[in-house]
N, C-alpha and C positions, 0 to 999 in steps of 0.2 A: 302948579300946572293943573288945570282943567281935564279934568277925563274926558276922552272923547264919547261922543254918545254909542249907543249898540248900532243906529238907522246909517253913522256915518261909518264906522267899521266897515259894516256889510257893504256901504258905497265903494269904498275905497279898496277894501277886498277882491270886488267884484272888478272893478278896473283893471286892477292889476292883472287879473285873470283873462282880460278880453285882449289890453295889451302883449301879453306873453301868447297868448292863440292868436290873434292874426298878423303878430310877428314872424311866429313860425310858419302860416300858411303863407305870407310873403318871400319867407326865404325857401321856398319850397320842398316844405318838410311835411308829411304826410296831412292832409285836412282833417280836423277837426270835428268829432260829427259835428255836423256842420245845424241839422234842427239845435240840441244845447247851446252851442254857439250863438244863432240868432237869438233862443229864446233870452239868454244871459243877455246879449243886448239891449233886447225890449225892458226887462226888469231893471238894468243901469236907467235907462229911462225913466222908467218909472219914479225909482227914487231920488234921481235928479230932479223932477218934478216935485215931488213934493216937500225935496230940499227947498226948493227955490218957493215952495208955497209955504214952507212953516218957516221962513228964514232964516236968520244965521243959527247955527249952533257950534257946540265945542267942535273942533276940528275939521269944520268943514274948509277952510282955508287948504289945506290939503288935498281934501277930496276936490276940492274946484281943481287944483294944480293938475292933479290926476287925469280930472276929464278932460280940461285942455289938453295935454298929450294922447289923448283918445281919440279926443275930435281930431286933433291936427293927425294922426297916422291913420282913421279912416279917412278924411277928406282928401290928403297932399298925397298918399301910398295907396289904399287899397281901391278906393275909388277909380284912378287911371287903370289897374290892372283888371277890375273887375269889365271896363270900359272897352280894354283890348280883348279882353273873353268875348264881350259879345261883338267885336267889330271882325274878329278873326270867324264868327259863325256868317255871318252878313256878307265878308268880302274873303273869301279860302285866299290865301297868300298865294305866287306866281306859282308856287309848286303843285298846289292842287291838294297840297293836305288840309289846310284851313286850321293848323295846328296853331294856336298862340305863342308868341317867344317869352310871356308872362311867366316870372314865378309861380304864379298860380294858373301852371296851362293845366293843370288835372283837375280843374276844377269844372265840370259844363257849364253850357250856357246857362239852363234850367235854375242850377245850385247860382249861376251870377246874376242873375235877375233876381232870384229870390234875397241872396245877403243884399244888391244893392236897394230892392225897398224896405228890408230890414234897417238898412243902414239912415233911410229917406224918416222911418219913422220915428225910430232912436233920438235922432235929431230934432224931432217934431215936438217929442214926450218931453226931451232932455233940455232944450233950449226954444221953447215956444216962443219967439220975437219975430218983428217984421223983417229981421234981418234974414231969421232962418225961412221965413215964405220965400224972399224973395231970392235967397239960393237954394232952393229948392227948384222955384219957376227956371231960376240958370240949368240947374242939372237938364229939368227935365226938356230946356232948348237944345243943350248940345246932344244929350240921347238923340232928340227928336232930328237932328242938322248929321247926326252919324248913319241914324237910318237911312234917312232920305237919299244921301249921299249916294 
């Protein structure tokens, strides 16, 4: 067996540690500082990039697996919630609290704007294709079709 290299360790590491925080900030278990949080995101990117620019190495099979269950729990989970953060500031619910029913209602709108272009550029760093422009362009329709609303 192949040793894995140190670049994909740190990758793989690094996942595990994003997944396990905005698990918990999903199940609405105290946030995260939420600056490390982002920054650790940018840097998974980072090195995702320059995975994908210095190509395969030992273990990266792995760390890809990894980041697909990253992408798939920011894209399909955190992204809807971060969504109702801000539709709950835009439109107060019938009561007049304008409280979110989200797991992550303690989270402001401020703090959901900010992870969700965190989250915009992660994607940008980590998976630079025409696939990710053009959901990117979708996010930023239905943001722009929520406000509007």
């Amino acid at each position: 067996m192949v040793p894995t290299s140190s670049h994909t360790k740190r990758l793989i590491a690094l996942q595990d540690s994003l997944i396990s925080r905005f698990a918990s900030l999903l199940n609405g278990k105290a946030p995260p500082h939420l600056p490390n949080l982002l920054e650790d995101l940018e840097q998974h990117g980072k090195l995702c990039h320059r995975s994908s620019a210095v190509g395969k190495s030992s273990g990266l099979g792995t760390a890809l697996t990894g980041t697909a269950a990253l992408r798939n729990l920011l894209i399909d989970r955190v992204l809807p919630e971060l969504f109702d953060i801000l539709d709950a500031v835009a439109r107060p619910d019938r009561t007049g609290t304008g409280l979110p029913s989200s797991q992550m209602g303690r989270m402001s709108a401020v703090d959901a704007g900010e992870t969700l272009s965190a989250i915009a550029r992660w994607e940008r760093l980590a998976f630079s294709t025409a696939l990710t422009a053009q959901r990117q362009q979708d996010m930023a329709r239905l943001l722009y079709s929520r406000i509007a609303a």
